[in-house]
C-alpha positions, 0 to 999 in steps of 0.5 A, spaced: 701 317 501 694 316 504 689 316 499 685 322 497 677 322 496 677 326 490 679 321 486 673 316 489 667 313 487 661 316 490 659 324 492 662 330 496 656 331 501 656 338 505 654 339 512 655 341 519 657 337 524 656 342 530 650 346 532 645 347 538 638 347 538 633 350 544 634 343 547 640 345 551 644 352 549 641 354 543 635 359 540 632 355 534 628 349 536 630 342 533 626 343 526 628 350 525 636 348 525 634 343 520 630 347 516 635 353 516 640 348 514 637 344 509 634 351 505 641 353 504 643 347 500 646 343 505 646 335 505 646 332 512 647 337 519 648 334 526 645 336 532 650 336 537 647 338 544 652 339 550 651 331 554 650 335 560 645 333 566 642 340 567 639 339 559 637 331 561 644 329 557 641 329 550 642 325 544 636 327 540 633 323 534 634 328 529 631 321 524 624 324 523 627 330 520 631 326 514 629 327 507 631 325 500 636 328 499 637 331 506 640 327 512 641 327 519 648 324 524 646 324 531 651 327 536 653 330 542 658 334 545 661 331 551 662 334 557 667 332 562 671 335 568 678 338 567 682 341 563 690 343 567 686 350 567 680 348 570 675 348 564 671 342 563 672 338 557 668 340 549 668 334 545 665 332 539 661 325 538 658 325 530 655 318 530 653 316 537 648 311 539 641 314 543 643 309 549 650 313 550 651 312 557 652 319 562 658 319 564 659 317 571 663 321 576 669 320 576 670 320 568 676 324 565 676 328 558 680 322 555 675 316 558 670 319 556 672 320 548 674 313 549 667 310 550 665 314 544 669 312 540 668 304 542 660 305 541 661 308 534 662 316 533 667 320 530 670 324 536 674 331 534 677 336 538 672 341 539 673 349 539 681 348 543 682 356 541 677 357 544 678 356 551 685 355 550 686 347 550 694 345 552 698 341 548 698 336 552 691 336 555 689 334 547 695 329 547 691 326 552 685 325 548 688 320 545 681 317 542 680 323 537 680 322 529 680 329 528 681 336 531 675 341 530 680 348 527 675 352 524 668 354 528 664 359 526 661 361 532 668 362 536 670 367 531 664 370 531 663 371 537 669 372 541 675 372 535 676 365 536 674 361 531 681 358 527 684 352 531 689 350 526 695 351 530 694 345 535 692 340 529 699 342 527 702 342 533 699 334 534 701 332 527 708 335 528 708 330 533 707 324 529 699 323 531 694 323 525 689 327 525 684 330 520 681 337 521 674 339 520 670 345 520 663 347 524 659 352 525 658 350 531 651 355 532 647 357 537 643 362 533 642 367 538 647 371 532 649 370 525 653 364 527 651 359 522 653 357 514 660 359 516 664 353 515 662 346 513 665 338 512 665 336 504 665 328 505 666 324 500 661 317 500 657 313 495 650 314 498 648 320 503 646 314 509 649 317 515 653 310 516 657 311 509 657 319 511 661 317 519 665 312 515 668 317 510 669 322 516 672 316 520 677 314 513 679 323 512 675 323 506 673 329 506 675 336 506 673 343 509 671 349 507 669 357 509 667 358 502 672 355 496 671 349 493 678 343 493 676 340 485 682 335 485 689 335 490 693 329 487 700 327 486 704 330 479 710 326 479 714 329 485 708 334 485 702 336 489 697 337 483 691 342 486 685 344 482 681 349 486 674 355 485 678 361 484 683 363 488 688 368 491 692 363 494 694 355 493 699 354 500 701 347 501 704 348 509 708 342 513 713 341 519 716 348 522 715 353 518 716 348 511 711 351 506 710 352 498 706 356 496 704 360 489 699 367 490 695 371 485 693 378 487 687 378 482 685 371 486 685 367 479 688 361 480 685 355 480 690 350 478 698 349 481 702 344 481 707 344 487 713 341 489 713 336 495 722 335 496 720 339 503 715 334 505 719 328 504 717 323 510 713 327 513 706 330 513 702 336 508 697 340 507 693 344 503 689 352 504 685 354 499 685 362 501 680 366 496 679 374 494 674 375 500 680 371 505 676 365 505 679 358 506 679 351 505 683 346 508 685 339 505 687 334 511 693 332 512 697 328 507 702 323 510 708 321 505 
């Protein structure tokens, strides 16, 4: 079974990986996103500019905005032509260099993920629901460390915000993938602080955050907090904030699940017998049907 983070040393560390400032597609300059951020509690954010040549491929330094206790990861979402349904590419790169070079012309989606991977970035699969992203065409991104399967401003904005379904599609073909949530905020709405990443790390350094998010010591969240996943014998133990659901999900339609329709649960131990030589994962559902998501759990 990989090892999980909730048992490691150091601290869970929330932040946003994805959001837009007025240097691209955004309304809120640069210091506005990381004031936003950081007066709501939270420990680290990414500015993701799209690397695109109409806004001068922008990977901006966010350095000058760290604090103590608040901390930046540079980043950009990568653009490149085509999808098999003719949209370009949306790729995720947290932790790329300020000297990442433009794509050149005839570079594809997945030898673009590729070089952002090579030059040290956390690569995901932005938004896929959103434009309808095939199987195949994320197959094909075969540098992803993880799928993006919650972003705020797709729900918000168009009712397409939970991408869950082709992270299980891709593991179910054996492809190890961790999942994260983003706002991915453009603040022209109230599409920001609706999905985050807990990483698990022993300093809030941007290097051991990168690490952590590579290693999937982390875990995701729209609200509820996971306390403790562990293995109880031929179990799953799961300590969570209040819940009305603790679900464990797997292969096809395997799952196991306890409910409380008075969302009192805050502890479950489930039986694993299922998942034996394959993969799982754990949701969190809470009274108001906000979720939080393990990542996968290989056996």
């Amino acid at each position: 079974m990989d090892r999980l983070p909730f048992a490691l040393p150091g601290t869970f560390y929330r932040g946003n990986l994805h959001c837009h400032s007025t240097l691209s597609d955004g309304a809120r300059s640069p210091d506005e996103v990381m004031a936003t951020y950081r007066d709501h509690g939270y420990d680290f954010v990414s500015l993701t500019e799209h690397f695109l040549e109409e806004y001068g491929f922008p990977i901006v330094d966010t350095r000058p905005f760290r604090r103590p206790g608040f901390t930046t990861i540079l980043g950009a979402e990568l653009h490149a032509p085509a999808l098999a349904n003719g949209e370009r590419w949306h790729i995720l790169a947290n932790g790329l260099p300020l000297d990442f070079a433009h794509p050149t012309a005839g570079e594809r989606g997945p030898a673009l993920a590729r070089r952002a991977r090579e030059a040290g970035a956390f690569v995901s699969i932005a938004h896929p629901y959103w434009y309808n992203l095939s199987v195949e065409d994320a197959f094909s991104l075969d540098a992803a460390h993880a799928v993006e399967v919650w972003n705020t401003g797709c729900e918000v904005e168009v009712d397409r915000g939970d991408s869950f379904s082709m992270c299980d599609l891709l593991l179910e073909r054996g492809i190890r993938l961790t999942a994260c949530a983003t706002d991915d905020a453009h603040f022209k709405v109230e599409d920001y602080r609706g999905g985050w990443v807990h990483v698990r790390a022993e300093s809030l350094d941007p290097d051991a955050l990168i690490a952590g998010l590579k290693a999937g010591h982390y875990y995701s969240s729209t609200g509820p907090t996971i306390e403790m996943i562990q293995r109880a014998g031929n179990g799953l133990e799961v300590r969570c904030s209040a819940a009305r659901a603790i679900i464990i999900h797997g292969r096809g339609a395997q799952n196991e699940r306890v409910i409380d329709a008075g969302a009192g649960l805050r502890a479950a131990t489930l039986p694993l017998t299922k998942f034996a030589n394959s993969y799982c994962r754990v949701t969190i559902v809470d009274a108001a049907g906000r979720r939080a998501w393990s990542n996968p759990i290989w056996l």
